[in-house]
PADRENZA-78722 format. One record per atom (N, C-alpha, C, O, CB): x, y, z; atom name; residue in one letter; residue number from 1. Coordinates in Angstrom, 3 decimals. Atoms other than C-alpha are relative to their C-alpha. Glycine has a CB too. Example, Ala and Ser with C-alpha at 12.3 -4.5 7.8 and 13.67 -1.06 7.14 Angstrom:
<recs>
<rec><xx>0.890</xx><yy>-1.190</yy><zz>0.000</zz><site>N</site><code>A</code><pos>1</pos></rec>
<rec><xx>12.300</xx><yy>-4.500</yy><zz>7.800</zz><site>CA</site><code>A</code><pos>1</pos></rec>
<rec><xx>0.900</xx><yy>1.200</yy><zz>0.000</zz><site>C</site><code>A</code><pos>1</pos></rec>
<rec><xx>1.936</xx><yy>1.181</yy><zz>0.665</zz><site>O</site><code>A</code><pos>1</pos></rec>
<rec><xx>-0.992</xx><yy>0.027</yy><zz>1.246</zz><site>CB</site><code>A</code><pos>1</pos></rec>
<rec><xx>-0.820</xx><yy>-1.190</yy><zz>-0.060</zz><site>N</site><code>S</code><pos>2</pos></rec>
<rec><xx>13.670</xx><yy>-1.060</yy><zz>7.140</zz><site>CA</site><code>S</code><pos>2</pos></rec>
<rec><xx>-0.770</xx><yy>1.090</yy><zz>0.730</zz><site>C</site><code>S</code><pos>2</pos></rec>
<rec><xx>-0.261</xx><yy>2.198</yy><zz>0.899</zz><site>O</site><code>S</code><pos>2</pos></rec>
<rec><xx>0.414</xx><yy>0.462</yy><zz>-1.415</zz><site>CB</site><code>S</code><pos>2</pos></rec>
</recs>
This chain:
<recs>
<rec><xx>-0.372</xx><yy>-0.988</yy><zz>-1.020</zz><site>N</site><code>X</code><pos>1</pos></rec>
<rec><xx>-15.425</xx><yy>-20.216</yy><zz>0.968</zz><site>CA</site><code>X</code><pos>1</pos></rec>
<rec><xx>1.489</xx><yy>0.359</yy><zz>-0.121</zz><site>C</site><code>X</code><pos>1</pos></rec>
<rec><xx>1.744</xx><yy>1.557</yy><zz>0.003</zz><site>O</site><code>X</code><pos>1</pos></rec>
<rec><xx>-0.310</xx><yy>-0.543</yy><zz>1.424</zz><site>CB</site><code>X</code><pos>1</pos></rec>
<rec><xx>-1.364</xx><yy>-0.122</yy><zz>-0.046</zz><site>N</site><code>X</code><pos>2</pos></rec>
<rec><xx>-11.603</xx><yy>-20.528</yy><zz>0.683</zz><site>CA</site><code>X</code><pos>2</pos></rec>
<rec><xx>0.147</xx><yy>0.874</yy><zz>-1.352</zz><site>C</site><code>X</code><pos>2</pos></rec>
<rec><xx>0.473</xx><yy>2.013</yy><zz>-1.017</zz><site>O</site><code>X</code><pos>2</pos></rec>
<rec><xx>0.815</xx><yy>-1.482</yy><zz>0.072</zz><site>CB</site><code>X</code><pos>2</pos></rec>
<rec><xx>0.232</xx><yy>-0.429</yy><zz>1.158</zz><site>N</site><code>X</code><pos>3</pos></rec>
<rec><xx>-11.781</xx><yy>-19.311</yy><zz>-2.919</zz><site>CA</site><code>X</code><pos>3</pos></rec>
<rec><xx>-0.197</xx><yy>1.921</yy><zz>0.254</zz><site>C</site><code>X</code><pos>3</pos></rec>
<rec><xx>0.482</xx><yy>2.914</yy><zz>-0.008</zz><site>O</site><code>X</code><pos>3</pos></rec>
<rec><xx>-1.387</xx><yy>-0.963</yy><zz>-0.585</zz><site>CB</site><code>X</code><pos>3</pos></rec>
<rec><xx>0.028</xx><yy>-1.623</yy><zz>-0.465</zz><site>N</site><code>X</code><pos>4</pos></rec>
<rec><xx>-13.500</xx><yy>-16.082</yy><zz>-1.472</zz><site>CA</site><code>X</code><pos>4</pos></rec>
<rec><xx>0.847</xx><yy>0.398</yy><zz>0.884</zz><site>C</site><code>X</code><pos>4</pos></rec>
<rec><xx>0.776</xx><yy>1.626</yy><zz>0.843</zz><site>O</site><code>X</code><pos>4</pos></rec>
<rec><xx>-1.204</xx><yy>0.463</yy><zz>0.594</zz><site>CB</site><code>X</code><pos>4</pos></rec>
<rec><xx>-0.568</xx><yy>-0.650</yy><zz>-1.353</zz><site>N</site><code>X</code><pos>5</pos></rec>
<rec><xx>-11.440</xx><yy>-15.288</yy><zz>1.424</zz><site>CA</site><code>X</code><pos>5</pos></rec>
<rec><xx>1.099</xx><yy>0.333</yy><zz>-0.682</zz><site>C</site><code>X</code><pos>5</pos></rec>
<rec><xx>1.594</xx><yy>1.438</yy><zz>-0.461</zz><site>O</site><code>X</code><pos>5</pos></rec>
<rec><xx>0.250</xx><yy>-0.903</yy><zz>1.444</zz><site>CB</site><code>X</code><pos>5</pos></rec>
<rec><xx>-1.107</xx><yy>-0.320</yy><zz>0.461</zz><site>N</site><code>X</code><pos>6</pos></rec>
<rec><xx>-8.468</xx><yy>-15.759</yy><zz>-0.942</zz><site>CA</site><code>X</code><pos>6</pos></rec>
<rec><xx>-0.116</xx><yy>1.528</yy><zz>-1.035</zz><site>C</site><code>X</code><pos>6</pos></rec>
<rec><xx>0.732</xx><yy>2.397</yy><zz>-1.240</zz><site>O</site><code>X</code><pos>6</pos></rec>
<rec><xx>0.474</xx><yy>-1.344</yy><zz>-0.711</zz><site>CB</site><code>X</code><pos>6</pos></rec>
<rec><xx>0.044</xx><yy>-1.386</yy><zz>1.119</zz><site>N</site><code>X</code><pos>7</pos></rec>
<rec><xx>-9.813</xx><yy>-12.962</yy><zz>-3.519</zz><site>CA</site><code>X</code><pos>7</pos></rec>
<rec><xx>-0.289</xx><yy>1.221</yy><zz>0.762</zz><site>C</site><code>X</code><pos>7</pos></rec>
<rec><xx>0.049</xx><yy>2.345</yy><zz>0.392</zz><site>O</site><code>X</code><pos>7</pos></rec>
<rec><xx>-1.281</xx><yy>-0.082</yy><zz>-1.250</zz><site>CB</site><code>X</code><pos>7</pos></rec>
<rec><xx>-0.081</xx><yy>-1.310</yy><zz>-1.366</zz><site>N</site><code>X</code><pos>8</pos></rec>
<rec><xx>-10.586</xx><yy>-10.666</yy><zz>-0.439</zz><site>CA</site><code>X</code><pos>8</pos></rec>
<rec><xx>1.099</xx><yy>0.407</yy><zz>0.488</zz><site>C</site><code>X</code><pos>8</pos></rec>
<rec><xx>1.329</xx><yy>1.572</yy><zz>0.812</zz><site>O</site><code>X</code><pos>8</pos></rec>
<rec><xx>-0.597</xx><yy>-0.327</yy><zz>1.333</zz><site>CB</site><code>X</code><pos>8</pos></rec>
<rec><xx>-1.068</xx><yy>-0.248</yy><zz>-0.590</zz><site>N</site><code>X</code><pos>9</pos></rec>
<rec><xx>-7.532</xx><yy>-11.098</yy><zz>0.741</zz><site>CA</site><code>X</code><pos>9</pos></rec>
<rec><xx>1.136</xx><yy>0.734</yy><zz>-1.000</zz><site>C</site><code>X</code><pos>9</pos></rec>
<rec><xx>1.946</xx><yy>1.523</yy><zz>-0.514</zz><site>O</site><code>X</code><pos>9</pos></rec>
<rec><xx>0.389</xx><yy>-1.270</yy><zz>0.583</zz><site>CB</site><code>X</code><pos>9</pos></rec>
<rec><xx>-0.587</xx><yy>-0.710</yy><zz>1.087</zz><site>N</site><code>X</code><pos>10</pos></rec>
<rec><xx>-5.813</xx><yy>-9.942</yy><zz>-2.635</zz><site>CA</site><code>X</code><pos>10</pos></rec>
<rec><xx>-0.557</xx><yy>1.001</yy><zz>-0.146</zz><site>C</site><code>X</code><pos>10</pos></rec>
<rec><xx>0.233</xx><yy>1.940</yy><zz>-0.248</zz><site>O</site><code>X</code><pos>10</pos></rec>
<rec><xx>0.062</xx><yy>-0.541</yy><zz>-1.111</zz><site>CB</site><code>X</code><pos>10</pos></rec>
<rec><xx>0.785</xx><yy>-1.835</yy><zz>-0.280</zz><site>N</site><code>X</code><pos>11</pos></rec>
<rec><xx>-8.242</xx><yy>-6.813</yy><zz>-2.569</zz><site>CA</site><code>X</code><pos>11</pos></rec>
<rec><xx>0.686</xx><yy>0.761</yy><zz>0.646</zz><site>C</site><code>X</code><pos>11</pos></rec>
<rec><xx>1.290</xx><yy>1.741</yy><zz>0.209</zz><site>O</site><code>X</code><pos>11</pos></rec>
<rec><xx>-1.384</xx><yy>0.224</yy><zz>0.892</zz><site>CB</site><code>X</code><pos>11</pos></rec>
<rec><xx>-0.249</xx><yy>-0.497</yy><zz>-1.071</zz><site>N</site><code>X</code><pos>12</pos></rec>
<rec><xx>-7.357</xx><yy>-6.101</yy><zz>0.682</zz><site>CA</site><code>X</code><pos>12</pos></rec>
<rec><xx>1.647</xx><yy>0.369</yy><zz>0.089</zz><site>C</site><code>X</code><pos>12</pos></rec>
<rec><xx>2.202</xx><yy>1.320</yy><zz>0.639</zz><site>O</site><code>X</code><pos>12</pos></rec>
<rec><xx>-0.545</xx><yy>-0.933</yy><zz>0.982</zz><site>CB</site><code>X</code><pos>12</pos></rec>
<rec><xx>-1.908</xx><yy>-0.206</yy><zz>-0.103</zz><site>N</site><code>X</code><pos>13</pos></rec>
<rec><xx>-3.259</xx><yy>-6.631</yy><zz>0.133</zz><site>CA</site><code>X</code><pos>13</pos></rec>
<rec><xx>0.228</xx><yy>0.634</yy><zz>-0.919</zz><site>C</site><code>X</code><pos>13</pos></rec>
<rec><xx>1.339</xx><yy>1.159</yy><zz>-0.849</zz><site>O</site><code>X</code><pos>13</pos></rec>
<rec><xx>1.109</xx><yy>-1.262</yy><zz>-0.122</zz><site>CB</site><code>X</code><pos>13</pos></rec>
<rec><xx>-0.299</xx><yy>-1.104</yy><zz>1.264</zz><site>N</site><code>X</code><pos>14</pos></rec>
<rec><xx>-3.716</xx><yy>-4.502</yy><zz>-3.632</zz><site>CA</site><code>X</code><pos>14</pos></rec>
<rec><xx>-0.296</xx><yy>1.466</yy><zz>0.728</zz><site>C</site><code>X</code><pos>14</pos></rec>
<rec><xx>0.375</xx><yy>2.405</yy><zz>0.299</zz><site>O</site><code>X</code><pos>14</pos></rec>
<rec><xx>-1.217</xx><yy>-0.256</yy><zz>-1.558</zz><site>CB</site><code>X</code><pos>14</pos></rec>
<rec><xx>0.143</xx><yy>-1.084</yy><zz>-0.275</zz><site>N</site><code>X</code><pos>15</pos></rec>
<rec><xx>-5.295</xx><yy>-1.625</yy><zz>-1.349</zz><site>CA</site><code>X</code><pos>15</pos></rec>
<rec><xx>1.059</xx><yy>0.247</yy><zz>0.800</zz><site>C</site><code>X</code><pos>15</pos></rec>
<rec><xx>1.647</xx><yy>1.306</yy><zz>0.581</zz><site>O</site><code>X</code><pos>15</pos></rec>
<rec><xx>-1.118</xx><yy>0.246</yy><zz>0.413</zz><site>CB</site><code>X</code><pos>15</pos></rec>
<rec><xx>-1.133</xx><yy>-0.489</yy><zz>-0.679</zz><site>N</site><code>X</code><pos>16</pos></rec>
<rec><xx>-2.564</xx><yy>-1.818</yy><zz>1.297</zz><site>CA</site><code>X</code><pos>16</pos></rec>
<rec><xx>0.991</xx><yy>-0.089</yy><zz>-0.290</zz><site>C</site><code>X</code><pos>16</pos></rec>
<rec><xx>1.768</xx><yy>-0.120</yy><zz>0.665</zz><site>O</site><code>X</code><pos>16</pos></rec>
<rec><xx>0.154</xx><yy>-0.256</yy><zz>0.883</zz><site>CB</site><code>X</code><pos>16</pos></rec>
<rec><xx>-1.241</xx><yy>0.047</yy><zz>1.244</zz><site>N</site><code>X</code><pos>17</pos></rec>
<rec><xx>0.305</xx><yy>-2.052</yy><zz>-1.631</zz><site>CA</site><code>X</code><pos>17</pos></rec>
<rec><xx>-0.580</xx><yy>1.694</yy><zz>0.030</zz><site>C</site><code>X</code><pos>17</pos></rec>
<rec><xx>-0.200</xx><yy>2.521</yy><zz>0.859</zz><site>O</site><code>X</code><pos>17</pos></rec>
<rec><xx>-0.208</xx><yy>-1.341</yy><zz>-1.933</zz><site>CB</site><code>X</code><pos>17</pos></rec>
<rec><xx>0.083</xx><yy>-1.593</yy><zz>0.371</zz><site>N</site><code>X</code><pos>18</pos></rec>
<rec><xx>-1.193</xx><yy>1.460</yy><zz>-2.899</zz><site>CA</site><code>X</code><pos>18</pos></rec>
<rec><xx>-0.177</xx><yy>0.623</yy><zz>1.184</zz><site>C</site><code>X</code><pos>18</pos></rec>
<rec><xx>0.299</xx><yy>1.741</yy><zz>0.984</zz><site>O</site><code>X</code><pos>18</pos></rec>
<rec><xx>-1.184</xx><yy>0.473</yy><zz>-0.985</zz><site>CB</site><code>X</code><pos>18</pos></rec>
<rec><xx>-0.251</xx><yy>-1.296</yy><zz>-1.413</zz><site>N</site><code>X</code><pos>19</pos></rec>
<rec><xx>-1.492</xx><yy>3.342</yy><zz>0.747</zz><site>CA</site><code>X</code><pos>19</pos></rec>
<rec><xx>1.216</xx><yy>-0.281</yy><zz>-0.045</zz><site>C</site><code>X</code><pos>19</pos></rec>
<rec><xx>1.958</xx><yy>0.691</yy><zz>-0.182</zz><site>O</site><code>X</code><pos>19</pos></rec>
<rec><xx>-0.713</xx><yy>-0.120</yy><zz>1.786</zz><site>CB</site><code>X</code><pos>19</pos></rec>
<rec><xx>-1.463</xx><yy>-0.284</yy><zz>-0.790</zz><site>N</site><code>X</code><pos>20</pos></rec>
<rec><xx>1.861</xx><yy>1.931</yy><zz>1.589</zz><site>CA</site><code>X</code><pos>20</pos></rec>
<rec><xx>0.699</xx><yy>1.020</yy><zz>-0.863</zz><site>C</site><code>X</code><pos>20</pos></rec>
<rec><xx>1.243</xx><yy>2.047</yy><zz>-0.456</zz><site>O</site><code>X</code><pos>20</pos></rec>
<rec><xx>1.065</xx><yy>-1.448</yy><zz>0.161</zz><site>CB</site><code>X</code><pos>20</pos></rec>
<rec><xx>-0.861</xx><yy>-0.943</yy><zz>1.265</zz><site>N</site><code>X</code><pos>21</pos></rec>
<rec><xx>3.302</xx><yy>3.315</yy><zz>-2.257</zz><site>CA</site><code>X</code><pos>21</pos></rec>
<rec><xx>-0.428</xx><yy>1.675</yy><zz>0.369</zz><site>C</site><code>X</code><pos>21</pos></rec>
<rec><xx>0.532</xx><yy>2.446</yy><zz>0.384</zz><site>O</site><code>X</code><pos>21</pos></rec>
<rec><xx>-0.716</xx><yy>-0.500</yy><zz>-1.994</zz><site>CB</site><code>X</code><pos>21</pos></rec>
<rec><xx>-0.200</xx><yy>-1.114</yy><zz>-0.275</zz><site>N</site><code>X</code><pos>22</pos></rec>
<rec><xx>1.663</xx><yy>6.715</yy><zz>-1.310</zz><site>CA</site><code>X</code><pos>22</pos></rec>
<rec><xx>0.466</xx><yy>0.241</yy><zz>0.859</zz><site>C</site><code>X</code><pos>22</pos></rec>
<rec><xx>0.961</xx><yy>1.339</yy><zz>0.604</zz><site>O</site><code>X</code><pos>22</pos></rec>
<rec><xx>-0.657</xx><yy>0.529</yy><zz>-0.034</zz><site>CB</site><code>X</code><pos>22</pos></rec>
<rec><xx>-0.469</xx><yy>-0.125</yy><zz>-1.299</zz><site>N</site><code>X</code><pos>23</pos></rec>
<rec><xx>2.953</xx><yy>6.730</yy><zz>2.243</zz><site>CA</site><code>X</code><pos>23</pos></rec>
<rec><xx>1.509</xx><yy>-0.031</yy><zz>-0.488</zz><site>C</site><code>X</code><pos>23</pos></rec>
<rec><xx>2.226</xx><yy>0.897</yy><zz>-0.113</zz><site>O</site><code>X</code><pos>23</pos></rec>
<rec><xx>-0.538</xx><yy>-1.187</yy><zz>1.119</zz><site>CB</site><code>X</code><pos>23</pos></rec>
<rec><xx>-1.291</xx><yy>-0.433</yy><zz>0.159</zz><site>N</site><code>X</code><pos>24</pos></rec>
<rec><xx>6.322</xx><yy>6.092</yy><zz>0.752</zz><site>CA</site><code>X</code><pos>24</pos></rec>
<rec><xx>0.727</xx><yy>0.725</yy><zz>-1.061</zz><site>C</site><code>X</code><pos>24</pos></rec>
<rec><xx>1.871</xx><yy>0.513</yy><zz>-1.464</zz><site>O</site><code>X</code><pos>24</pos></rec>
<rec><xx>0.540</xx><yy>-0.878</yy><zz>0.121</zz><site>CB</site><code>X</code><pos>24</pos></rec>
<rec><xx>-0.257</xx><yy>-0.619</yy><zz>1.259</zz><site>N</site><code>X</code><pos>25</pos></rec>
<rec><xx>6.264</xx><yy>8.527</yy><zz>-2.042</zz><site>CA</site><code>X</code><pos>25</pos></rec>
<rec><xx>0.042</xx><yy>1.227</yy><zz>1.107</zz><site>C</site><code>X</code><pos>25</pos></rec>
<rec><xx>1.130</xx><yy>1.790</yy><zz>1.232</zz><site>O</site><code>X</code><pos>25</pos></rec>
<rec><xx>-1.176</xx><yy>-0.115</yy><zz>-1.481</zz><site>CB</site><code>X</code><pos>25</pos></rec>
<rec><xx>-0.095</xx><yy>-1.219</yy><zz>-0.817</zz><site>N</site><code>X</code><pos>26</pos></rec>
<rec><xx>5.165</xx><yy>11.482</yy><zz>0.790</zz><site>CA</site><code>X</code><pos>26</pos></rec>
<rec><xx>1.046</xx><yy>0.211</yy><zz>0.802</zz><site>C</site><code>X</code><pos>26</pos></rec>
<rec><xx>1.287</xx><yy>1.355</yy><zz>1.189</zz><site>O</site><code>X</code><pos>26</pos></rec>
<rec><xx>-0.981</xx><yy>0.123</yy><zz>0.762</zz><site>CB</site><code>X</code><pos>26</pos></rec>
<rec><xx>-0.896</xx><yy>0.467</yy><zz>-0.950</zz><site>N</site><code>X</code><pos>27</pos></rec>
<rec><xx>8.039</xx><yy>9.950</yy><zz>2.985</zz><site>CA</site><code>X</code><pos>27</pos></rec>
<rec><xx>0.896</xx><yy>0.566</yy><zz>-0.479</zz><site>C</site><code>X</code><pos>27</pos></rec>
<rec><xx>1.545</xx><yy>1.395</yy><zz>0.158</zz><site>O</site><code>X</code><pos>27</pos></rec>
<rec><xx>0.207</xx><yy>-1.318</yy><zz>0.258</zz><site>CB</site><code>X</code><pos>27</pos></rec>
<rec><xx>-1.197</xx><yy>-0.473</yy><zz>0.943</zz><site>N</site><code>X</code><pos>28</pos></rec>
<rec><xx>10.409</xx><yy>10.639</yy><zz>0.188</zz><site>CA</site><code>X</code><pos>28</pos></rec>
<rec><xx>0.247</xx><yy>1.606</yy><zz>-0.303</zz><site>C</site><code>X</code><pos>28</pos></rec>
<rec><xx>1.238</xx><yy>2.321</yy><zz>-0.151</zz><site>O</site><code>X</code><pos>28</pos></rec>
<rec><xx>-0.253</xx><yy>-0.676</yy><zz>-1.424</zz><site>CB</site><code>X</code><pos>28</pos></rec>
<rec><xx>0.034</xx><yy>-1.650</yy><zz>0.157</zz><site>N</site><code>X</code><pos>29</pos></rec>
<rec><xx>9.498</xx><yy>14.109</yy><zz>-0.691</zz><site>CA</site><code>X</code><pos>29</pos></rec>
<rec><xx>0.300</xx><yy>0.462</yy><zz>1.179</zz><site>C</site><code>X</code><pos>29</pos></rec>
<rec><xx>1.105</xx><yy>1.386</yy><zz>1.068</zz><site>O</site><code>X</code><pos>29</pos></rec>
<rec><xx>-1.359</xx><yy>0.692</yy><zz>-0.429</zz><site>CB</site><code>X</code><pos>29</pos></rec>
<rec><xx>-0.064</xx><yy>-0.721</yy><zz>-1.377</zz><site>N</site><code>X</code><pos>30</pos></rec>
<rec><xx>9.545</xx><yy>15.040</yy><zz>3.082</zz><site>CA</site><code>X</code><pos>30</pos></rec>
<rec><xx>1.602</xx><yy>-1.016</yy><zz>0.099</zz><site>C</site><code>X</code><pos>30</pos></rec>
<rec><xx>2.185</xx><yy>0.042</yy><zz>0.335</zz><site>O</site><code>X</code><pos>30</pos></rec>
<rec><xx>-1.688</xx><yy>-0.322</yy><zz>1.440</zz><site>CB</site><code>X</code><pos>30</pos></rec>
<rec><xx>-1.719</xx><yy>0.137</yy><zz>-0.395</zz><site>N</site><code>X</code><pos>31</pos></rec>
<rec><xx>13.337</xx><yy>13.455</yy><zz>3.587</zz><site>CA</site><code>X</code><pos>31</pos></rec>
<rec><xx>0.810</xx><yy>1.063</yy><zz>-1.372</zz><site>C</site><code>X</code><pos>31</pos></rec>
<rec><xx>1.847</xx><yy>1.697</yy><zz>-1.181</zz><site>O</site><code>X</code><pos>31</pos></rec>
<rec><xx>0.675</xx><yy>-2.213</yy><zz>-0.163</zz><site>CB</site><code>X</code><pos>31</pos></rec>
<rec><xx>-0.764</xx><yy>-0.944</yy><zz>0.644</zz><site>N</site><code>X</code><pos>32</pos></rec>
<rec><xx>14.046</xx><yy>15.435</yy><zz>0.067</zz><site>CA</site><code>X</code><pos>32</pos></rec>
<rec><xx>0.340</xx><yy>1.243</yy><zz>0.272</zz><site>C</site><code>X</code><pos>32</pos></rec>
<rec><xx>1.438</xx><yy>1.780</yy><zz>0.126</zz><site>O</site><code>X</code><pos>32</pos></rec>
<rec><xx>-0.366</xx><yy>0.114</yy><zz>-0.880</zz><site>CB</site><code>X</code><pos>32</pos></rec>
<rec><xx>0.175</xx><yy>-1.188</yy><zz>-0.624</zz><site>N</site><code>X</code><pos>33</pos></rec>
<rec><xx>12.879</xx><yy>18.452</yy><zz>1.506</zz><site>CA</site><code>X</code><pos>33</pos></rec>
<rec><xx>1.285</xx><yy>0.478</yy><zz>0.898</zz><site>C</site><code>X</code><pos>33</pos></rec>
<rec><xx>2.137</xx><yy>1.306</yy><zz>0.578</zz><site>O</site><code>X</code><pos>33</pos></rec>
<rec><xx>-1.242</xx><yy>-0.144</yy><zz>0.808</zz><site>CB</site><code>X</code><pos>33</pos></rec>
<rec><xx>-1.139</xx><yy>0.350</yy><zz>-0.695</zz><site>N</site><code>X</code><pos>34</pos></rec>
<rec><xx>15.204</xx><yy>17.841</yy><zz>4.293</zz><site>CA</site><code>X</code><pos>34</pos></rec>
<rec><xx>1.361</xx><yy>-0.353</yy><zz>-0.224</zz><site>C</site><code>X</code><pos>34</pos></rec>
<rec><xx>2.122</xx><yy>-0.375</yy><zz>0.743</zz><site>O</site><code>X</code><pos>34</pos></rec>
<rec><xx>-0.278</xx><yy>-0.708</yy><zz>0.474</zz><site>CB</site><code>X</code><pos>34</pos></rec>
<rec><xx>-1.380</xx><yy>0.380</yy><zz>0.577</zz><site>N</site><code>X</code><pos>35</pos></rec>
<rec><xx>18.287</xx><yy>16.876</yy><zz>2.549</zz><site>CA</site><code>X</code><pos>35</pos></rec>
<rec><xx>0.330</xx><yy>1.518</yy><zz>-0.536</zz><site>C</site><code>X</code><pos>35</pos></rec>
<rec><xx>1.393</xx><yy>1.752</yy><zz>-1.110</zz><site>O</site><code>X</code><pos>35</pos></rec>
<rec><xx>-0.023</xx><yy>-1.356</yy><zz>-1.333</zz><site>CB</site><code>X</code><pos>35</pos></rec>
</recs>
């Protein structure tokens, strides 16, 4: 059980690595914009 929860949990923290990277790529363009 521990085994799985740990490889879920690396799923789960690789998908919310890539939203955050797009969230702070759109972030960037929209303060460039602005600058």
């Amino acid at each position: 059980r521990v085994s799985r929860t740990r490889i879920q949990l690396k799923q789960t923290g690789g998908k919310l690595k890539k939203q955050s990277a797009k969230v702070i790529k759109t972030l960037a363009k929209k303060s460039g914009l602005k600058k």
